[in-house]
C-alpha positions as CSV (number, residue, x, y, z in Angstrom):
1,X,-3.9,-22.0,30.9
2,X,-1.3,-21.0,27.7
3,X,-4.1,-22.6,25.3
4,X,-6.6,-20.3,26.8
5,X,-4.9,-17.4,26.7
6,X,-4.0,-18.4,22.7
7,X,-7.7,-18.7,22.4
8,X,-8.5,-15.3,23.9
9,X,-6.4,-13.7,22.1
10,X,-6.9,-14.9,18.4
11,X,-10.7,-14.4,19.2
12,X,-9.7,-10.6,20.2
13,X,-7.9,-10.5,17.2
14,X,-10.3,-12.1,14.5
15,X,-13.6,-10.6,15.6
16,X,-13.0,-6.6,14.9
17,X,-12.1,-7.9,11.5
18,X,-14.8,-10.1,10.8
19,X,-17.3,-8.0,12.3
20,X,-16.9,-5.6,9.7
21,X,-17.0,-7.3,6.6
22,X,-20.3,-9.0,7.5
23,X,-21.6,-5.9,8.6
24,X,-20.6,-3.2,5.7
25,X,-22.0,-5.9,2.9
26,X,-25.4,-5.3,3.9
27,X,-25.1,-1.3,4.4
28,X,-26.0,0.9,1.3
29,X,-23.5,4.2,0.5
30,X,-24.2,7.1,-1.3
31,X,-22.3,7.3,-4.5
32,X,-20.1,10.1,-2.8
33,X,-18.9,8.3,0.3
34,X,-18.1,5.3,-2.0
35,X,-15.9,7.6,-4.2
36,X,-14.1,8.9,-1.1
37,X,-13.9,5.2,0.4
38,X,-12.2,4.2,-3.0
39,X,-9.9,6.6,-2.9
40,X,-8.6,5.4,0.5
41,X,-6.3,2.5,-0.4
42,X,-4.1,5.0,-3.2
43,X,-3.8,7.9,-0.4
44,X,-2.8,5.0,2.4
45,X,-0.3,3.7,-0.7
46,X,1.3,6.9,-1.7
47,X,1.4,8.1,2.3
48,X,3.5,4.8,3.2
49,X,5.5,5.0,-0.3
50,X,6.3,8.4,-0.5
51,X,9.0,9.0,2.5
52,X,10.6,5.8,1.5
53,X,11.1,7.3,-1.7
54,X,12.6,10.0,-0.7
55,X,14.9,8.4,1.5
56,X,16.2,5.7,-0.8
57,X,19.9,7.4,-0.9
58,X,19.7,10.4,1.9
59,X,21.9,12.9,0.0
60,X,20.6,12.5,-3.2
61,X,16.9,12.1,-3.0
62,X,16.4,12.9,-7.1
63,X,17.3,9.0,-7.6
64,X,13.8,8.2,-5.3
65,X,11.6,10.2,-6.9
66,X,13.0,9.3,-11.0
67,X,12.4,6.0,-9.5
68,X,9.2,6.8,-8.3
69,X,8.2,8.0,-11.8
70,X,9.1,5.6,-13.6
71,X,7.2,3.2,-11.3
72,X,4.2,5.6,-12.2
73,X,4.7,5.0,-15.7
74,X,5.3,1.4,-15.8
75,X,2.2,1.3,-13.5
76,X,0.2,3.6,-16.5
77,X,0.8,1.6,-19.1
78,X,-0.4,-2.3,-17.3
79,X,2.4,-3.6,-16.4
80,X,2.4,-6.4,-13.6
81,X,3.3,-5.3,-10.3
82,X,6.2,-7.2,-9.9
83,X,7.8,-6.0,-13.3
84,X,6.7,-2.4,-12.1
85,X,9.3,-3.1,-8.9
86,X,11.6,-4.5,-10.4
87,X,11.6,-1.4,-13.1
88,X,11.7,0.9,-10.6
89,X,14.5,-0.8,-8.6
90,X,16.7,-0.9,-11.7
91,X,16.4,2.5,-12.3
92,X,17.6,3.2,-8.7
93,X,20.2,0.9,-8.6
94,X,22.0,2.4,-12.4
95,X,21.0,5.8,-11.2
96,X,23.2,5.3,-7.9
97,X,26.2,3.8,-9.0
C-alpha cells in the first residue's frame, strides 16, 4: 500500500512539470511576450534576494546593500558566480566587524 501511495505521489509530482516543457516547445510567442517571459527569472531573483539583503545585519542594513553592489559589479564585469558570492560575502563580513 506505502509503494503505491510513493507511486501516486511522484506521478502527481512529475507530470505538472513535464507537461509543460513538452507543451510550450511546440507553441510560438510573439517577440513581446518572449521579452516579458525573459525577464521573469531576474524579477523572481532580485524579489527573493532583495529582503535578505537588507536583513543581513538588522540595525545596520547599509552593509546588505554595499554588498549587494558589489555583487552587481562583480556580476557586470563576468565573473563566475561563485567568485561573485564569495566577493560579496567578504565585503559583508570586513564591513561588519
Amino acid at each position: 500500500m506505502i509503494f503505491l501511495i510513493i507511486i501516486g505521489m511522484s506521478l502527481a509530482t512529475m507530470i505538472p512539470r513535464i507537461i509543460p516543457a513538452f507543451v510550450v516547445d511546440k507553441l510560438e510567442f510573439r517577440d513581446w511576450i518572449n521579452r516579458w517571459l525573459n525577464a521573469i527569472p531576474y524579477a523572481a531573483l532580485g524579489a527573493l534576494i532583495f529582503p535578505g539583503i537588507m536583513t543581513v545585519i538588522p540595525e545596520r542594513p547599509y552593509i546588505g546593500l554595499i554588498g549587494g553592489l558589489v555583487a552587481i559589479g562583480l556580476a557586470y564585469i563576468g565573473l563566475n558566480v561563485i567568485l561573485v558570492v564569495i566577493g560579496s560575502i567578504i565585503t559583508v563580513f570586513l564591513l561588519s566587524m
